[in-house]
C-alpha positions as CSV (number, residue, x, y, z in Angstrom):
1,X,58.9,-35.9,-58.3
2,X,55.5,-35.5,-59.9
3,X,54.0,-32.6,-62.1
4,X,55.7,-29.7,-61.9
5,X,53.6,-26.8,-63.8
6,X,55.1,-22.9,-64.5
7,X,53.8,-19.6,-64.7
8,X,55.4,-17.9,-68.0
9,X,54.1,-14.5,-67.3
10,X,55.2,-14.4,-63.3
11,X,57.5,-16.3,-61.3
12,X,55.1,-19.0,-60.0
13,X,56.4,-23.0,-59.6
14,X,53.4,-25.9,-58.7
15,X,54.9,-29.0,-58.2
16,X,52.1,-31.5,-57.4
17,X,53.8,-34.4,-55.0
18,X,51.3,-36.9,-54.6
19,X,47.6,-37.2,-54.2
20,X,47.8,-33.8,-51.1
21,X,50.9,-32.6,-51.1
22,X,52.0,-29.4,-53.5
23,X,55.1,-27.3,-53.4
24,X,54.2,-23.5,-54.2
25,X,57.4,-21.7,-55.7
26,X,57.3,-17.8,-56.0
27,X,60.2,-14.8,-56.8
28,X,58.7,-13.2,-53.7
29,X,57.9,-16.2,-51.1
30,X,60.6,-18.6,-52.0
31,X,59.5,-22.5,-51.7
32,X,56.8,-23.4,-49.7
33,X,55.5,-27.1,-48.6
34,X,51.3,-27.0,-48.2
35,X,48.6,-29.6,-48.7
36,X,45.9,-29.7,-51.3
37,X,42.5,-31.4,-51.7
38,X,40.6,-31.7,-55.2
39,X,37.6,-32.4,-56.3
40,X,37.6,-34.1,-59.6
41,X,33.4,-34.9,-59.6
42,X,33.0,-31.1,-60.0
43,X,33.2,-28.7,-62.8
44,X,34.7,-26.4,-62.5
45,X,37.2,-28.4,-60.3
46,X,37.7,-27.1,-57.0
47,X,41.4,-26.9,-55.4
48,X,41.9,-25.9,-52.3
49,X,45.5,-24.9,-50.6
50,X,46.1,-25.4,-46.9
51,X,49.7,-24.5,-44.6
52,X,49.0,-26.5,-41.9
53,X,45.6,-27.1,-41.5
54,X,45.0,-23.3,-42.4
55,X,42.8,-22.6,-45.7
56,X,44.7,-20.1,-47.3
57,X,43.7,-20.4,-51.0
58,X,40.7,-22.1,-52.8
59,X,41.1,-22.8,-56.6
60,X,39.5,-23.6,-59.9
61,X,41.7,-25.5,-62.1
62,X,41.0,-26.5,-65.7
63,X,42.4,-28.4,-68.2
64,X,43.7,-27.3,-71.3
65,X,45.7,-30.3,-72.3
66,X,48.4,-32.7,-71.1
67,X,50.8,-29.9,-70.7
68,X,48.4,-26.9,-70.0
69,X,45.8,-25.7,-67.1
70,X,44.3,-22.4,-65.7
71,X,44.1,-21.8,-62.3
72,X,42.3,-19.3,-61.2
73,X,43.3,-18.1,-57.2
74,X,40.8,-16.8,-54.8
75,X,40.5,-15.9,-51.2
76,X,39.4,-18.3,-48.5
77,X,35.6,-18.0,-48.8
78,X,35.4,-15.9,-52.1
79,X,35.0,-18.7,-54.5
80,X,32.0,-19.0,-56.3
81,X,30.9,-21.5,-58.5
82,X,32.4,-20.8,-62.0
83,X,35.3,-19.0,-63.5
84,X,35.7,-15.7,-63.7
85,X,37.5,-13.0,-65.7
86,X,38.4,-11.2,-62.7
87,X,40.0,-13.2,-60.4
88,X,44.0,-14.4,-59.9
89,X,44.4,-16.2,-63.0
90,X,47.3,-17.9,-64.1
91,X,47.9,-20.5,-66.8
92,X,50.7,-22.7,-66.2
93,X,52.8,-24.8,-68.6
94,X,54.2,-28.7,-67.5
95,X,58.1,-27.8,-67.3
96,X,60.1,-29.7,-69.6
97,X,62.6,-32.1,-67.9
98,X,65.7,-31.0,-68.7
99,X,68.3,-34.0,-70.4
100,X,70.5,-35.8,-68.3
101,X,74.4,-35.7,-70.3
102,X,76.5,-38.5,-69.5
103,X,80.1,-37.5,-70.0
104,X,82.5,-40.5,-70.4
């Protein structure tokens, strides 16, 4: 499965699919299956999360490194056009895969 990225200061899963398709993990919604669209031409790069075809969260994400991005969470509509201190922030950490032991 591709990237899957973790909140460590809240329960909060991403697990980015494919090129539109994200699952959302949280201790309070369980799993949840939605569709993303990015913008990669843009800075601050925009994400925005659909269920359905329902807008239901628009995104900055930035890049720390390989293993490290903030995402900040806004309201349909709210976004602006920069980061802010304010807003849902979260910085999420690229989960380790965990070893596979073969026991012969």
């Amino acid at each position: 499965m591709g990237s899957k990225l973790k909140d460590t200061t809240r329960y909060e899963k991403f697990t980015f699919v494919d090129t539109s398709t994200l699952y959302i993990q949280t201790s309070t919604q369980g799993l949840n299956k939605l569709r993303y669209t990015i913008d990669f031409k843009k800075q601050p790069i925009p994400l925005d999360i659909y269920y359905q075809d329902k807008l239901i969260k628009q995104c900055f994400i930035g890049f720390y490194n390989r293993d490290a991005i903030r995402l900040e969470h806004f309201e349909p509509n709210k976004r602006g056009d920069h980061f802010t201190v304010f807003g849902g922030n979260a910085h999420l950490y690229r989960e380790k895969e965990k070893a596979v032991v073969n026991k012969q």
